[in-house]
Structures are given as C-alpha cells and as structure tokens.
DRENTORKOL-3810 file (N, C-alpha, C; in nm, 4 decimals):
REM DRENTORKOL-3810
@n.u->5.6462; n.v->3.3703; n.w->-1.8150; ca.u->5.7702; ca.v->3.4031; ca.w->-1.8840; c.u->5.7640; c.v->3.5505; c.w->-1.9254
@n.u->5.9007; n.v->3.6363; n.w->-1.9065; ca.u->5.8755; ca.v->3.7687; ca.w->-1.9424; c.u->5.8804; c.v->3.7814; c.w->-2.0498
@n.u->5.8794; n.v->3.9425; n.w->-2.1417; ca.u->5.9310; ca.v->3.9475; ca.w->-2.3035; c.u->6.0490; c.v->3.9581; c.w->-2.3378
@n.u->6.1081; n.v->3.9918; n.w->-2.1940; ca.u->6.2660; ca.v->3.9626; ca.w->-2.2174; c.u->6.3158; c.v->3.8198; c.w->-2.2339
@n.u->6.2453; n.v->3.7211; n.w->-2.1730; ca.u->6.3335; ca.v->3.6041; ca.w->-2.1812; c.u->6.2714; c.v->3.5633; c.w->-2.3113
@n.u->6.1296; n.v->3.5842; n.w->-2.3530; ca.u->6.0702; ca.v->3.5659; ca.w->-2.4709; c.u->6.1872; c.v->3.5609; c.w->-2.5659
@n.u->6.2297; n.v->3.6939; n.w->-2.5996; ca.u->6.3148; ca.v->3.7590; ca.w->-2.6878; c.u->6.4347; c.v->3.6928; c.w->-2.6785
@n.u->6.5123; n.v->3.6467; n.w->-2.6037; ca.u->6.6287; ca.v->3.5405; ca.w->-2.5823; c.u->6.6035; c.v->3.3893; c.w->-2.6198
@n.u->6.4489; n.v->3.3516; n.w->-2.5824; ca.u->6.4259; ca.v->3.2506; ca.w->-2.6781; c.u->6.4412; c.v->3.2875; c.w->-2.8417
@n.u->6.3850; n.v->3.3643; n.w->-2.8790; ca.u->6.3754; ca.v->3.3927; ca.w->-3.0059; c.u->6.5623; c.v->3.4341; c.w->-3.0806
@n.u->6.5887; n.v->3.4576; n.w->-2.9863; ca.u->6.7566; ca.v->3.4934; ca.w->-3.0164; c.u->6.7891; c.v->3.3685; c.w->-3.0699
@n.u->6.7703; n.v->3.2785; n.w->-2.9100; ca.u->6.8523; ca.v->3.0941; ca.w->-2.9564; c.u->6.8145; c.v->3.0238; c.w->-3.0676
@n.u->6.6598; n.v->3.0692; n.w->-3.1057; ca.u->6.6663; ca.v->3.0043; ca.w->-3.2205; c.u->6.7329; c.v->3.0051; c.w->-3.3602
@n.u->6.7829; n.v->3.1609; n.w->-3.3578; ca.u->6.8555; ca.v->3.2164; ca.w->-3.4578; c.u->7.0080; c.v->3.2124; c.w->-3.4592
@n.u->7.0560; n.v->3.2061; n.w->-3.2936; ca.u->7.2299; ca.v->3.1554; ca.w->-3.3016; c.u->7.1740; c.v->3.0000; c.w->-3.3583
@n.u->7.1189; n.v->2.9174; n.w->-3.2631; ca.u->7.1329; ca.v->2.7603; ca.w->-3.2987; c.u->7.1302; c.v->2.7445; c.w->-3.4706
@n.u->7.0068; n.v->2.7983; n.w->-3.5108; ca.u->7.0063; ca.v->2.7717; ca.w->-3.7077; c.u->7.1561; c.v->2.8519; c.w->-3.7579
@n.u->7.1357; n.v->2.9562; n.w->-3.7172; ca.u->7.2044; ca.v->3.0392; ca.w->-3.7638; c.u->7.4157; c.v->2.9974; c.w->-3.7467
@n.u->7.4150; n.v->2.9288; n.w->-3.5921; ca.u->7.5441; ca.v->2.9209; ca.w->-3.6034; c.u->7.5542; c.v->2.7880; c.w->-3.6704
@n.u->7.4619; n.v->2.6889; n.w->-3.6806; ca.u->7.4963; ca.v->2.5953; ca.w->-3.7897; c.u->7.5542; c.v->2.6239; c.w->-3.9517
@n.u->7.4899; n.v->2.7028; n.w->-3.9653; ca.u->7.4967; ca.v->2.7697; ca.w->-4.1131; c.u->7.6579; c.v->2.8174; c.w->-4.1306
@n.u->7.6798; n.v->2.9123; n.w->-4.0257; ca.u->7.7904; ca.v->2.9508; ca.w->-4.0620; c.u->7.9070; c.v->2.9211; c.w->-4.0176
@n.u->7.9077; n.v->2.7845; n.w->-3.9385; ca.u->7.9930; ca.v->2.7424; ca.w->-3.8997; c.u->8.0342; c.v->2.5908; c.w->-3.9518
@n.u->7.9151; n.v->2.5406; n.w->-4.0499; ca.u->7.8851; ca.v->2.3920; ca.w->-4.0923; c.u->7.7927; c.v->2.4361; c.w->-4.2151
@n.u->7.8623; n.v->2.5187; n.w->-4.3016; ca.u->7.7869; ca.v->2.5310; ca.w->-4.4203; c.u->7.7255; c.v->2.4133; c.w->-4.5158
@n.u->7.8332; n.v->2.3353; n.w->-4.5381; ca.u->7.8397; ca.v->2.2571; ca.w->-4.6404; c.u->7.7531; c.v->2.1540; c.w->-4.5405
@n.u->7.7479; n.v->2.1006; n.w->-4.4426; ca.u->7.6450; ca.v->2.0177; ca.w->-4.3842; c.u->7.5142; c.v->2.0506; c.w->-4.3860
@n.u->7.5189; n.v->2.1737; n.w->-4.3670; ca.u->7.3421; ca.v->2.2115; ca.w->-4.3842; c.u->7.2745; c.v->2.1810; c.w->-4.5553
@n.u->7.4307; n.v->2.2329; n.w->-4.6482; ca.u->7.3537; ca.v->2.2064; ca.w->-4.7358; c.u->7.3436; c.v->2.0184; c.w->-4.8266
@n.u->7.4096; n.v->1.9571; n.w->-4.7163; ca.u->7.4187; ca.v->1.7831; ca.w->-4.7463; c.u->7.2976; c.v->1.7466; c.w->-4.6576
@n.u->7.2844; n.v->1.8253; n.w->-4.5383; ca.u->7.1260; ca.v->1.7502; ca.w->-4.5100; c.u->7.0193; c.v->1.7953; c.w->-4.5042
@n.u->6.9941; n.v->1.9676; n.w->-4.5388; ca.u->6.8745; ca.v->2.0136; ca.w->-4.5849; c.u->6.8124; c.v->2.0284; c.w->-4.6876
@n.u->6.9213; n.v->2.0095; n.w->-4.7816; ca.u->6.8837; ca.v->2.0369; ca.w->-4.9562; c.u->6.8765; c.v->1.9298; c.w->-5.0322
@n.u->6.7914; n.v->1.8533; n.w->-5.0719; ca.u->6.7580; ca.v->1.7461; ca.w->-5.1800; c.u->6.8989; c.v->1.7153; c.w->-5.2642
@n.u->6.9562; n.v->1.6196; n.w->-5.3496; ca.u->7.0314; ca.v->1.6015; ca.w->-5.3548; c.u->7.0384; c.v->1.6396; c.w->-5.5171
@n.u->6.8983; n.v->1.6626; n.w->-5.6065; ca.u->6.9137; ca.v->1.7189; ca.w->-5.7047; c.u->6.9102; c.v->1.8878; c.w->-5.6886
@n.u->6.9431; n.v->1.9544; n.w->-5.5604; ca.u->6.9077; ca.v->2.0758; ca.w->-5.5613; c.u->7.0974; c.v->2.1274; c.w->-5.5023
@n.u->7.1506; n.v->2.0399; n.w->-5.4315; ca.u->7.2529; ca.v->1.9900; ca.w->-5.3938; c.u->7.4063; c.v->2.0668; c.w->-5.4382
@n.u->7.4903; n.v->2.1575; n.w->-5.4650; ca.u->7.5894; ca.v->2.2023; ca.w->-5.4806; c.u->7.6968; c.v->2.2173; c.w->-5.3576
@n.u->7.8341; n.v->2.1558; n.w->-5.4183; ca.u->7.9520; ca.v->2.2059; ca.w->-5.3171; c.u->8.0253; c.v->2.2605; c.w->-5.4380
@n.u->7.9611; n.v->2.3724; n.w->-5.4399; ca.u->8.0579; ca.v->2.5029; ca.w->-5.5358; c.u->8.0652; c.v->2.5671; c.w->-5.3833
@n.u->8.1927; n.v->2.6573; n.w->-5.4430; ca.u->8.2192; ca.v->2.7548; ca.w->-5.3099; c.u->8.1234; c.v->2.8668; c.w->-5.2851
@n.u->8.0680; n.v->2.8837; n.w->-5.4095; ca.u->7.9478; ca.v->3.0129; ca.w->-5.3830; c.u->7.8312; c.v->2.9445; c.w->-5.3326
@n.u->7.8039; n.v->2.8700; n.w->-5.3647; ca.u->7.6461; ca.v->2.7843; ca.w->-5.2320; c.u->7.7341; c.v->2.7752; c.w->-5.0512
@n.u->7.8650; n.v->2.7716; n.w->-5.0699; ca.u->7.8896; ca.v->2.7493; ca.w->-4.9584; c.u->7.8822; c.v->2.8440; c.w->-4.8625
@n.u->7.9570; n.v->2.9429; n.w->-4.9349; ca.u->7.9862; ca.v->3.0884; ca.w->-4.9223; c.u->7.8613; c.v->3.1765; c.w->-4.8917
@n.u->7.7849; n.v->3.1343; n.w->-4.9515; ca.u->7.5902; ca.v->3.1861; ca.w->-4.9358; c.u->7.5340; c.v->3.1415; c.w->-4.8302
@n.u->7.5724; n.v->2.9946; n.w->-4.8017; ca.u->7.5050; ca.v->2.9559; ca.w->-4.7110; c.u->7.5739; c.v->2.9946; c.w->-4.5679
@n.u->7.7424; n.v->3.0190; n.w->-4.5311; ca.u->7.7472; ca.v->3.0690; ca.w->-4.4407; c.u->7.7391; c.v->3.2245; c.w->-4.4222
@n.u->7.7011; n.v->3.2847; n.w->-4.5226; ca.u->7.6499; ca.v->3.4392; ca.w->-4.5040; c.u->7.5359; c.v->3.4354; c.w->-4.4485
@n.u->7.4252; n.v->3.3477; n.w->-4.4783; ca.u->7.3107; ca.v->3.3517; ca.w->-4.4511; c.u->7.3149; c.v->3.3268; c.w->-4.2874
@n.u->7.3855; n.v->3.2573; n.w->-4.2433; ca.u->7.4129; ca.v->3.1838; ca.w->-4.0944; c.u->7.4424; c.v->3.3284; c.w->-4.0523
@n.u->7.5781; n.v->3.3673; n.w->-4.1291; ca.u->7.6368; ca.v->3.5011; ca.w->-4.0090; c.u->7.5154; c.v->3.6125; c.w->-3.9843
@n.u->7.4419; n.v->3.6539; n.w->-4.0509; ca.u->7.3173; ca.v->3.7081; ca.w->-4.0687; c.u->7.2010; c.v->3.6881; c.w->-3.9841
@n.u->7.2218; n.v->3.5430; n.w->-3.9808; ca.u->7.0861; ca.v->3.5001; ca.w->-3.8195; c.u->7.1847; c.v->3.5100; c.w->-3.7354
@n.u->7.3267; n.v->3.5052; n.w->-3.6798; ca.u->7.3949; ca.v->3.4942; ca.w->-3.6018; c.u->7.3743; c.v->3.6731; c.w->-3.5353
@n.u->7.3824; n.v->3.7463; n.w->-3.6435; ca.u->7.3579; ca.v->3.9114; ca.w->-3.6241; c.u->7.2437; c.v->3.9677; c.w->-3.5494
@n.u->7.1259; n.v->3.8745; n.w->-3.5816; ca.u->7.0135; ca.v->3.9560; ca.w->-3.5366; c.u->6.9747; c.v->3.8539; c.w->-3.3931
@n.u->7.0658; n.v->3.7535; n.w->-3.3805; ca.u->7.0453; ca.v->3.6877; ca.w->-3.2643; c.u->7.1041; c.v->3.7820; c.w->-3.1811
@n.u->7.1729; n.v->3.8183; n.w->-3.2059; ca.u->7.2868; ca.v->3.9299; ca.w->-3.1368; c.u->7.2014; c.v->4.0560; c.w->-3.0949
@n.u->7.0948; n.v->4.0788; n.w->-3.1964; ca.u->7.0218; ca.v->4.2508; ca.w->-3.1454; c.u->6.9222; c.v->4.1727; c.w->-3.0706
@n.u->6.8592; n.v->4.0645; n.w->-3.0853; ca.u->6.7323; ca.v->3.9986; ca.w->-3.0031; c.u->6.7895; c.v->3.9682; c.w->-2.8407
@n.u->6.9247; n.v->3.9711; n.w->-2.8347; ca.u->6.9688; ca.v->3.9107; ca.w->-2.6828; c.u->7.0190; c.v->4.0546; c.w->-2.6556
@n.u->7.0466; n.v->4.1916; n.w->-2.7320; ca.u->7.0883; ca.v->4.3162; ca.w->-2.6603; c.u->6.9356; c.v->4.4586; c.w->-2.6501
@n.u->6.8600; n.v->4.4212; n.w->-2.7789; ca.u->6.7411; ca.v->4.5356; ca.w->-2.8041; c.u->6.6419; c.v->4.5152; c.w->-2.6568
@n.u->6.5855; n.v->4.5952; n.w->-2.6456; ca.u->6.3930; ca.v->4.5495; ca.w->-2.5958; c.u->6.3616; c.v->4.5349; c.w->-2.6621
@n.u->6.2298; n.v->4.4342; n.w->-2.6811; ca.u->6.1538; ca.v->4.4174; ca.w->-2.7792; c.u->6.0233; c.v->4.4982; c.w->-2.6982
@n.u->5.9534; n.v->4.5650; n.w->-2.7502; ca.u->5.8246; ca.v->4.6352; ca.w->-2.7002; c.u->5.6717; c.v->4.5295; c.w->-2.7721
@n.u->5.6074; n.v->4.5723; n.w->-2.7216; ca.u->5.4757; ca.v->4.4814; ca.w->-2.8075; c.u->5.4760; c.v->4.5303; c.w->-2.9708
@n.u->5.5382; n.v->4.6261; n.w->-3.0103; ca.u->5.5121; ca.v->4.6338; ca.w->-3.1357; c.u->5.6539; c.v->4.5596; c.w->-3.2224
@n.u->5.7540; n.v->4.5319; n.w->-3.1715; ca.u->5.8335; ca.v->4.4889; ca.w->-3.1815; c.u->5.8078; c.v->4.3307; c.w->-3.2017
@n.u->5.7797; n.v->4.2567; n.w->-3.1301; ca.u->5.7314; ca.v->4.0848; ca.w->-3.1508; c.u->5.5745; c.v->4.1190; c.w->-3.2475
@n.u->5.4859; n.v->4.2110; n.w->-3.2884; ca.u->5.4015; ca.v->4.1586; ca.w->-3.3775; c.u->5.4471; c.v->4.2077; c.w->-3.5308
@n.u->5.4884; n.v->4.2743; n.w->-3.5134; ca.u->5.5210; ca.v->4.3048; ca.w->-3.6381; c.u->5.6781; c.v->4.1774; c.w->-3.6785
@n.u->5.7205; n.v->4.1503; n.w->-3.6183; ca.u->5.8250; ca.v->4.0139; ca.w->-3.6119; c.u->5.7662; c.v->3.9238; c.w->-3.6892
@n.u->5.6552; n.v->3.9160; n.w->-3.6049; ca.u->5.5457; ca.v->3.7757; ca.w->-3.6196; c.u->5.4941; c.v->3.8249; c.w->-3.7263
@n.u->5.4333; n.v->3.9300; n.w->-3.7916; ca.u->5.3938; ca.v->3.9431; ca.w->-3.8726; c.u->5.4805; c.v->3.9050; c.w->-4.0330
@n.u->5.5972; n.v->3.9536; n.w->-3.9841; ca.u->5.6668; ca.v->3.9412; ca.w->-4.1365; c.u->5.7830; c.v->3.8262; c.w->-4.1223
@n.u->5.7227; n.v->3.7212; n.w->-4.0342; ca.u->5.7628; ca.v->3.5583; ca.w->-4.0122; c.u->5.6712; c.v->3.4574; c.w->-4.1154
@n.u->5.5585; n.v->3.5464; n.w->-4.1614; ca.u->5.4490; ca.v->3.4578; ca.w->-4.2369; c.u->5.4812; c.v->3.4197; c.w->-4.3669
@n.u->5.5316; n.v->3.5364; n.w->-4.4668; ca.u->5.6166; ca.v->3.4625; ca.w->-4.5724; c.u->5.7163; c.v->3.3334; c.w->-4.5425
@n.u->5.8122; n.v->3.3621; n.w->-4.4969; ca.u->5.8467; ca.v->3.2348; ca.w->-4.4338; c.u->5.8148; c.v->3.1114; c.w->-4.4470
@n.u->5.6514; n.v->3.0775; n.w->-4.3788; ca.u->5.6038; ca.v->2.9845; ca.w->-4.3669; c.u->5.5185; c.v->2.9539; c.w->-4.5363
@n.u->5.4964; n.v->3.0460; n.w->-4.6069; ca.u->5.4940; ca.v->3.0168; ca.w->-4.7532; c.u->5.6325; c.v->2.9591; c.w->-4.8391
@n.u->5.7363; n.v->3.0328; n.w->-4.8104; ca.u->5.8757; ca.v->2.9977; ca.w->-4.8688; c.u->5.8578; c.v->2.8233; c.w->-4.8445
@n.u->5.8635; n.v->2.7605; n.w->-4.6834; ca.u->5.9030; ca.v->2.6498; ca.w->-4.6518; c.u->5.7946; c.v->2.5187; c.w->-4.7085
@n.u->5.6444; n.v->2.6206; n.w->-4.7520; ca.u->5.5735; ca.v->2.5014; ca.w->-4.8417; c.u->5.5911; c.v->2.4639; c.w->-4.9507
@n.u->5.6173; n.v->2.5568; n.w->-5.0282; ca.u->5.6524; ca.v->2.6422; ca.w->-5.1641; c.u->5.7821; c.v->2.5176; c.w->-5.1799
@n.u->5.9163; n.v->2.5161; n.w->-5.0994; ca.u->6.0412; ca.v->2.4539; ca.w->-5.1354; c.u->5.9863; c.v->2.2928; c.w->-5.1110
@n.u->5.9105; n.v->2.2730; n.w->-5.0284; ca.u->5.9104; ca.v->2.1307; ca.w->-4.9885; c.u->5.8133; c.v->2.0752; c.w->-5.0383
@n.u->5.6802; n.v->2.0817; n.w->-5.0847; ca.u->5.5580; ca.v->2.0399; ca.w->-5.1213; c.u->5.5768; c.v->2.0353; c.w->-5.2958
@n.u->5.5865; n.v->2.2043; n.w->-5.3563; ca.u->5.5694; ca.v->2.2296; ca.w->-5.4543; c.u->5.6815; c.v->2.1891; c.w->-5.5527
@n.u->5.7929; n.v->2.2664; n.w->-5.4732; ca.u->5.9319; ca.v->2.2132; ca.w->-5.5235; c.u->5.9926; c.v->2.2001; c.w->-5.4648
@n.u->6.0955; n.v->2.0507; n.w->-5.4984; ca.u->6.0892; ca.v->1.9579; ca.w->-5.3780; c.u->6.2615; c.v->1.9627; c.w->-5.3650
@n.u->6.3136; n.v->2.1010; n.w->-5.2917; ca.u->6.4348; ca.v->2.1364; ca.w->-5.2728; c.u->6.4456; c.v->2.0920; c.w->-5.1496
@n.u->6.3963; n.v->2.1244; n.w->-5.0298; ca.u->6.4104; ca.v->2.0770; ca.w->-4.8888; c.u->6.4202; c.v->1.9536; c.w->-4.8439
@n.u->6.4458; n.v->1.8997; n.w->-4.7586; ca.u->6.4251; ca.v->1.7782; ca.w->-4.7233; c.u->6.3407; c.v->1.7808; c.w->-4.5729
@n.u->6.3493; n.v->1.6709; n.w->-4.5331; ca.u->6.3131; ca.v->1.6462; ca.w->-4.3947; c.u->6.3750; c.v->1.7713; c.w->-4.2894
@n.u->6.4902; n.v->1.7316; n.w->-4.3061; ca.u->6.6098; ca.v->1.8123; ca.w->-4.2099; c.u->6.5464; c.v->1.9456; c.w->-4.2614
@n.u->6.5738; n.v->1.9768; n.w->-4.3454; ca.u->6.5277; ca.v->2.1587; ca.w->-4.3853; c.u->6.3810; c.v->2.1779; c.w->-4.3616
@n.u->6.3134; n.v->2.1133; n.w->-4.3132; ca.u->6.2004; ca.v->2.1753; ca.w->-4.2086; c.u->6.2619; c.v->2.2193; c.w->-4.0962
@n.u->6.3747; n.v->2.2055; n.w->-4.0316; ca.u->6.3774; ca.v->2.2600; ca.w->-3.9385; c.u->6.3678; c.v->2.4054; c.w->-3.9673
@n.u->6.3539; n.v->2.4802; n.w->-4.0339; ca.u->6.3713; ca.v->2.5911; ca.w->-4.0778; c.u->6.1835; c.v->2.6581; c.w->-4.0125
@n.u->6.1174; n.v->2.5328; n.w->-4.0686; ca.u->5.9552; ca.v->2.5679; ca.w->-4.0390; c.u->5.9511; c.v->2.5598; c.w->-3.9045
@n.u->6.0150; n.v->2.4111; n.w->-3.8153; ca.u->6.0055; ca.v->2.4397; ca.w->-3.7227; c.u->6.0339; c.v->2.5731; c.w->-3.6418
@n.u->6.1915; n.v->2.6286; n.w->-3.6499; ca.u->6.2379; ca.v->2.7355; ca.w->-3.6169; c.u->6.1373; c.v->2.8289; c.w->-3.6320
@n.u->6.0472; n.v->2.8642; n.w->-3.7185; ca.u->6.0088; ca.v->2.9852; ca.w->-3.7474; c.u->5.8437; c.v->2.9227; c.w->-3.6405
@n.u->5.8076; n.v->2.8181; n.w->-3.6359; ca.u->5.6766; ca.v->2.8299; ca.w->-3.5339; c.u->5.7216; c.v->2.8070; c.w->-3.4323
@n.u->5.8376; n.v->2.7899; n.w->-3.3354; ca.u->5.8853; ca.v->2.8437; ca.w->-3.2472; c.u->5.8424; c.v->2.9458; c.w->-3.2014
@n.u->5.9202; n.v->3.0515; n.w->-3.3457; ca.u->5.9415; ca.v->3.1778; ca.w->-3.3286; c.u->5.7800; c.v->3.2273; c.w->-3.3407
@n.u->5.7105; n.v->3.2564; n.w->-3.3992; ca.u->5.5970; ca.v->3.2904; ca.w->-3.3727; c.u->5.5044; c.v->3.2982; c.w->-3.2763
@n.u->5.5286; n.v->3.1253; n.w->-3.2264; ca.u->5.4580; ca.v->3.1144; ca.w->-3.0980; c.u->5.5424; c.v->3.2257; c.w->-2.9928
@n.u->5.6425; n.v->3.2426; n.w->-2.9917; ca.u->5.7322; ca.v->3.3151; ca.w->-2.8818; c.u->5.7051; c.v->3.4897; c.w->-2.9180
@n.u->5.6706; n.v->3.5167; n.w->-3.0956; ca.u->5.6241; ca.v->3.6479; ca.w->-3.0763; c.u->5.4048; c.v->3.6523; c.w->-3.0302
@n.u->5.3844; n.v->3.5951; n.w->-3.0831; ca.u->5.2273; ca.v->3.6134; ca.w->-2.9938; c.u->5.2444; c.v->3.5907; c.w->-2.8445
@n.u->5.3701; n.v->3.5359; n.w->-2.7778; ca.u->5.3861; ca.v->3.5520; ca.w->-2.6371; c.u->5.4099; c.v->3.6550; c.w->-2.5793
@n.u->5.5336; n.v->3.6835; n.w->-2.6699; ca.u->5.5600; ca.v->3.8206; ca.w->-2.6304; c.u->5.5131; c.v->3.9408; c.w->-2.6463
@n.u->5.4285; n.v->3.9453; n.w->-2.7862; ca.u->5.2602; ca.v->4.0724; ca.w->-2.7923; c.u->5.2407; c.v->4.0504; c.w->-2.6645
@n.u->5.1326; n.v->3.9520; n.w->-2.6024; ca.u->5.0785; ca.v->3.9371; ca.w->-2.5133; c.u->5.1382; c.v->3.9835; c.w->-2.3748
@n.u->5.2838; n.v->3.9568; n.w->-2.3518; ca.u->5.3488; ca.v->4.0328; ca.w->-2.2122; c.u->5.4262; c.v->4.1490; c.w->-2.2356
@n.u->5.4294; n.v->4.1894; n.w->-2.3584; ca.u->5.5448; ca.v->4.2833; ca.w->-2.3246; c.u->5.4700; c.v->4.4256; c.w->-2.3007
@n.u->5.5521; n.v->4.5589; n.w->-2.2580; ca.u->5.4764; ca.v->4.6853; ca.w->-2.2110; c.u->5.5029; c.v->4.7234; c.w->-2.4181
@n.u->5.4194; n.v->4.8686; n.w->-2.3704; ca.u->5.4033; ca.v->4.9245; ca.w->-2.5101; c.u->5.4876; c.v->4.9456; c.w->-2.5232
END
C-alpha cells in the first residue's frame, strides 16, 4: 500500500466519524455519551456538529496534502493524547459508552495507518 492511499485511509476515517458528527449530531451524542453525561441543549448539539465539520476539514487536507514521512509521525505522534482522553472518559469517568469507543477505535486505525505510512512514504 502506498502513503498516498495510506493518507486517504486516514482521511475516511475522519469524513466517516467526522461526517457522523456533523450531520447526526444529536445521535452521536444519544449513543456515545452515557446518559448521565447526556444533553439535547442546542449548544452540545451545536459543539458536537462543529467538532464533525472540523474532522470533515482535515479529511479534506488528508485526501488533497502529501503526507511526507515526517508528516504521518508526527500525526502519530500527537494521536497519543487521544488515546489517554478515551481511557480517562471511559474507565475513569464514565462519560463514553460502548459506541464512543469508536473514537479509540478510529484513532488505532489511524496510527496503525501513520507507522505505515512513516515506513513508505519518501522524505
């Protein structure tokens, strides 16, 4: 697989989360968010499809940029908070649900797809 198609994987993962969000706000937040964590005010809604249009944006530079090798590690690199945020909400405090792992999933996707793409892409 090249680092170009790498990088188009890494795109889809960010339209797919991402156009959920901002196109099905209020669903993401009925099946990712615990039900004591739970709001249909218009500003959780409103947040949550900003947050969507936002992965929808950088899905957009991941399917038009190159990514170079320094480009997917440093990605990967600052994907690792992330994976603290998603223990942190679900283990510690118990905002997430099942469904809102997909969020963890998404992001070891994405990781695995940037140590792929370190590995093939030119400098």
């Amino acid at each position: 697989m090249t680092a170009r198609t790498t990088q188009y994987l890494i795109g889809l993962v960010f339209l797919v989360l991402g156009g959920w969000s901002l196109l099905f706000p209020q669903s993401v937040i009925n099946l990712a968010i615990r039900p004591d964590y739970r709001s249909e005010d218009f500003l959780a809604t409103f947040a949550m499809a900003c947050f969507g249009a936002q992965a929808c944006l950088f899905a957009l530079v991941a399917f038009t940029a190159r990514f170079t090798r320094l480009t997917f590690g440093l990605y990967g690199l600052v994907l690792l908070p992330f994976f603290a945020f998603n223990y942190y909400y679900y283990f510690v405090v118990l905002v997430l649900t099942e469904v809102g792992l997909l969020d963890f999933v998404g992001n070891s996707i994405m990781i695995a797809l940037c140590w792929h793409g370190w590995r093939v892409a030119e400098e």
